[in-house]
N, C-alpha and C positions, 0 to 999 in steps of 0.2 A: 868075305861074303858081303859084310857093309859096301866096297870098294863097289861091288857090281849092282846094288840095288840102288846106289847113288846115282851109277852111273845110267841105268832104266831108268831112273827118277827125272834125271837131265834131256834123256830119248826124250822121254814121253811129253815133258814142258815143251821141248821145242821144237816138238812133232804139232802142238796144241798151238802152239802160237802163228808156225806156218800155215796149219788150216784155216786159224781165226786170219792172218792176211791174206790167205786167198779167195778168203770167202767175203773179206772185205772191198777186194779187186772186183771180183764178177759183180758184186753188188754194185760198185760203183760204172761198170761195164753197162751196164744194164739200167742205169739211169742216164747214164750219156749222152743217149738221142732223146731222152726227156729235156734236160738241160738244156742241148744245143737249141731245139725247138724254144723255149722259154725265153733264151736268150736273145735269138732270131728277133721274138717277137717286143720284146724289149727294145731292141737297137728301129727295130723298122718304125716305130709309132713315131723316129725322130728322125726328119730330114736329113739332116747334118749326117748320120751316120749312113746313109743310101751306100756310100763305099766301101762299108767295113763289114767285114766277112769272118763269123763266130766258130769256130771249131771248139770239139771238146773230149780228152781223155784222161779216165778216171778221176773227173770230174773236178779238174784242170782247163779250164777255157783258155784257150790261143785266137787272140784279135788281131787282124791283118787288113788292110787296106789303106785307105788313105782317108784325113779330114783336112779341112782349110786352115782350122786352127788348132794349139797347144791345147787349150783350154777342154776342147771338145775330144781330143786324145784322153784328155781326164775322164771330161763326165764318159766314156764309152765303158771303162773301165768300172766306176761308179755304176751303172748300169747294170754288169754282165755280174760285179759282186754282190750285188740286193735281189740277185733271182736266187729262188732257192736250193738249197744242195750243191751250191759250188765252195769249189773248197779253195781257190782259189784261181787270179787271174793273169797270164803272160800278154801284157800289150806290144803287139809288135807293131801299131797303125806308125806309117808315115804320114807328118804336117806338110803338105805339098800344097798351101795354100798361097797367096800374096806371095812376089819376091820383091825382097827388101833387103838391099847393103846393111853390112855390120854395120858402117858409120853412122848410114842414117838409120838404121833402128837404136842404136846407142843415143845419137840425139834426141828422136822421139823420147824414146823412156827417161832418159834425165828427166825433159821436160816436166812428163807427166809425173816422175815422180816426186821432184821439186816442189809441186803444185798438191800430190795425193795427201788426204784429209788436212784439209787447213782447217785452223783453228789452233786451241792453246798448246794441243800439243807435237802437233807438227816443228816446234822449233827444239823439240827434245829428240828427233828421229833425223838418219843422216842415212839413207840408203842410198847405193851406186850400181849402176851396169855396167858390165861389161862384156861386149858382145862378139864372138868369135864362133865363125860359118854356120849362123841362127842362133849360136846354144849362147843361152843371157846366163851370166853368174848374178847372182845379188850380193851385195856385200855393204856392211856398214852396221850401222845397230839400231835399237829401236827400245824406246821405252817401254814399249807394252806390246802382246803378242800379237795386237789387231793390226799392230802400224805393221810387225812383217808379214801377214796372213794377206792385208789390203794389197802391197807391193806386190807379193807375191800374184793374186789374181789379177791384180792391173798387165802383170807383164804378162801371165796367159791366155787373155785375152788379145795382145798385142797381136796385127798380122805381121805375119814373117816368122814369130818366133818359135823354132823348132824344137827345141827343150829348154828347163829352166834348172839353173844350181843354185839350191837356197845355203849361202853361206853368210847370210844375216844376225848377229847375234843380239840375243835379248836381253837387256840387261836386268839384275836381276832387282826385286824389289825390295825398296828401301825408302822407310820414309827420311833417315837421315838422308839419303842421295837426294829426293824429292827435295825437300829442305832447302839442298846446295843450288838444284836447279832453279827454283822461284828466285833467290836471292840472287842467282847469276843474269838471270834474264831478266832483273830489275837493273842488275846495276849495267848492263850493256847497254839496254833499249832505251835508258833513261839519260844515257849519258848524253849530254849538248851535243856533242861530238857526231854520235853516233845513232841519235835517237830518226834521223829520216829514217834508217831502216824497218822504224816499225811502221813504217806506213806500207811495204809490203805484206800482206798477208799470210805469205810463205814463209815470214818469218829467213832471210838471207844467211845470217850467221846460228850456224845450227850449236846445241850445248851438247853434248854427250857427259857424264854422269856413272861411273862406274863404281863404288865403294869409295865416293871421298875424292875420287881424281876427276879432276875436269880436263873433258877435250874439246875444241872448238875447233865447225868445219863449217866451209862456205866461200860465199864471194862477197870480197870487198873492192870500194873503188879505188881505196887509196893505201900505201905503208901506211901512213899516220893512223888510218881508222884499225889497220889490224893491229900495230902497235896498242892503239888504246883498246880496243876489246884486250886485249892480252893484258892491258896493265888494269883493268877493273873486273875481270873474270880472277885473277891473282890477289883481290884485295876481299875478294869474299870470305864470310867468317865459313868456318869449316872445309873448305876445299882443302885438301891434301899438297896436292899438284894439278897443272894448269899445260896444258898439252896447247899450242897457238897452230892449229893447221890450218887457219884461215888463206887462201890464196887473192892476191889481189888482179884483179879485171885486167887482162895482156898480159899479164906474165904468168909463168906457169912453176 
């Protein structure tokens, strides 16, 4: 007898729960063309999205069209999530903006990123592209989340670039590492040897800094100048290990 009123007991839960989902579906049936509308009017007040076309079921928005840039593939997305009652968002737009060679969009973006936020700590961040039919990987690391946040929007904004792979890691924080890095980028920058480099502002030879281990990335002109970065980044008090990936200017 228990056996059968358990088993009523199980009916009737998930007799309850089907009606609470289906009563949840129409509900959301029935705001949909509310949505789609809200959404419409969201994307329309902004030029850049004139090509993108909002669809909506159960209260799932599906974005289709096309924009010039990556970036703006983002904010559309941005956009369709801050209107209300969505539950969430499928971006299917294509970037069919600017065409741009891997090679030379890889060039560009070093560049810029070479050059992105100068200042003191730019010589603590080593970010790289690399570019294959549009889609940029990021890769390298970064002292603080703003150096890969920056990278990351520098290269969505790029033309050409059709998606982005953030494989940037952050290192984590440490003032012992901190520590390593002041003393490591005194005794490179200061050394006779080696000190014209600091008259770049991008800081050429970059420190990386992870738990006590140092690794060194960049370009130099000479052996001799990666040699000595290597042998006064090794003489600092607290570094662990000393990683020398500096490459010198023509060779690879």
């Amino acid at each position: 007898m228990k056996a059968i009123f358990r088993a009523i007991g199980l009916f009737l839960t998930v007799s309850a729960l089907a009606a609470g989902l289906m009563a949840q579906t129409a509900s959301a049936d029935r705001r949909d063309p509310s949505i789609q509308t809200k959404v419409k009017e969201e994307l329309a007040a902004k030029d850049e999205f004139h090509n993108v076309q909002a669809t909506v079921q159960d209260g799932i928005v599906t974005l289709t069209g096309s924009v010039d840039l990556y970036q703006q593939k983002l904010d559309a997305t941005k956009k369709a999530r801050k209107t209300s009652d969505v539950q969430g968002v499928r971006n299917l737009i294509a970037v069919e903006g600017k065409s741009v060679s891997d090679a030379e969009l890889a060039a560009q973006l070093d560049r810029k990123l070479y050059y992105d936020r100068m200042g003191y700590d730019i010589a603590f961040n080593y970010i790289t592209a690399e570019v294959q039919n549009g889609t940029v990987t990021l890769r390298g690391e970064a002292r603080l989340e703003v150096a890969r946040d920056s990278a990351l929007a520098l290269t969505a904004h790029m033309p050409g670039v059709k998606d982005v792979l953030d494989e940037v890691k952050v290192e984590p924080t440490s003032i012992f590492d901190d520590q390593i890095r002041v003393r490591t980028l005194r005794a490179i920058y200061r050394d006779p040897v080696l000190n014209h480099y600091a008259i770049d502002p991008a800081r050429p030879i970059r420190i990386l800094v992870d738990n006590g281990h140092v690794s060194l990335y960049g370009v130099v002109g000479t052996k001799m100048d990666k040699q000595v970065a290597g042998l006064r980044a090794n003489q600092v008090f607290g570094a662990f290990t000393v990683q020398n990936n500096l490459e010198v200017a023509g060779k690879s």
